[in-house]
C-alpha positions as CSV (number, residue, x, y, z in Angstrom):
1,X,0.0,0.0,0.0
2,X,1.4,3.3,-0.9
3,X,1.3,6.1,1.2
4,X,-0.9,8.0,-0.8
5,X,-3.5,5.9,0.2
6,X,-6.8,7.1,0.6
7,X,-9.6,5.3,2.4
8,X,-13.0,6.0,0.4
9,X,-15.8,6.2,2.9
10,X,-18.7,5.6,0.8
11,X,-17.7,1.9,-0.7
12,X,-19.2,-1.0,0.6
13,X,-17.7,-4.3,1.9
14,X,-18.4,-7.4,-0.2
15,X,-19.3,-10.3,2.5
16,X,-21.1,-13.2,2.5
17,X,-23.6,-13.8,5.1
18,X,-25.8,-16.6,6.0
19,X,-29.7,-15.9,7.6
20,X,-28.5,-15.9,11.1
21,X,-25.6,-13.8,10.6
22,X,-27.8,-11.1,8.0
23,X,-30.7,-10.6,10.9
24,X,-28.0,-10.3,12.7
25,X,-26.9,-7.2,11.1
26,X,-30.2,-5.9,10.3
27,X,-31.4,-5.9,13.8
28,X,-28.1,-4.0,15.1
29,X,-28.9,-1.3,12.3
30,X,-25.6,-0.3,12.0
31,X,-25.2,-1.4,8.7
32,X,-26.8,-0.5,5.5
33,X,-27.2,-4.4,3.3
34,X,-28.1,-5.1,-0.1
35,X,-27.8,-8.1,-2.2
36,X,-24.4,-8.0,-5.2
37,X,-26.3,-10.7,-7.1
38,X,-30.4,-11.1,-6.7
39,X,-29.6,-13.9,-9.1
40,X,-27.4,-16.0,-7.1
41,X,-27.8,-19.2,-6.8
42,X,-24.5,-20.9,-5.1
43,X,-24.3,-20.5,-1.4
44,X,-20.7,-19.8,-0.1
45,X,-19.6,-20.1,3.6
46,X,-20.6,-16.7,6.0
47,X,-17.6,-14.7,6.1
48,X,-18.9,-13.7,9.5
49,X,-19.3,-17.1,11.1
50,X,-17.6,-19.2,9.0
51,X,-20.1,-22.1,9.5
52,X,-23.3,-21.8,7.7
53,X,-24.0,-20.6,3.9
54,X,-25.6,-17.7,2.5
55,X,-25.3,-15.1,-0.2
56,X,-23.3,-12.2,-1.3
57,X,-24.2,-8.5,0.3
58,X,-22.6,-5.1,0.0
59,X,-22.3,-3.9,3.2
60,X,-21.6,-0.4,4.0
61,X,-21.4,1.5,7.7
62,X,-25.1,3.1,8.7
63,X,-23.1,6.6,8.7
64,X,-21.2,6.6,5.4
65,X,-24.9,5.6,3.9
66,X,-26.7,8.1,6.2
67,X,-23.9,11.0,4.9
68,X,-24.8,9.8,0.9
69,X,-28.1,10.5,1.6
70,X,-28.1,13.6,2.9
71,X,-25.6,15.0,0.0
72,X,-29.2,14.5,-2.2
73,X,-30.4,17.9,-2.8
74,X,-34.4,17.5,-3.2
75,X,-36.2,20.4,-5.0
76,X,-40.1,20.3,-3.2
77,X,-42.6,22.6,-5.5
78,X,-45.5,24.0,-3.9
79,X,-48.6,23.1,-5.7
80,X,-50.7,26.4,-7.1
81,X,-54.2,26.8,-5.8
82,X,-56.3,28.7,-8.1
């Protein structure tokens, strides 16, 4: 690694997780989880237990999603009443 090395907050982790191990995750909420390939059908071993199988998620910190988010400008229009 050189030391010009910058660490990009807004990429997510690519983990496998199996059912226990995704609730898990969900029900901390400190993690924002989506699926890399709805297609998938090969189960791989959890890369957080290393015992049961599950599927490929990006996962990325609750904070760095939160900040994305916010960076959204949204434009509301009022609605005329005649």
């Amino acid at each position: 690694m050189s030391r010009s090395y910058a660490r990009n907050a807004n990429t997510a982790s690519l983990m496998t997780l199996c059912p226990v191990c995704l609730h898990a995750f969900q029900d901390a909420r400190k993690a924002f989880l989506r699926r890399a390939d709805i297609h998938q059908q090969t189960k791989e071993v959890c890369t957080y237990c290393q015992t049961r199988y599950g599927f490929d998620y990006y996962v990325q910190p609750a904070a760095a999603h939160r900040d994305t988010i916010r960076r959204k400008v949204r434009t509301y229009v009022a609605a005329s009443h005649h």
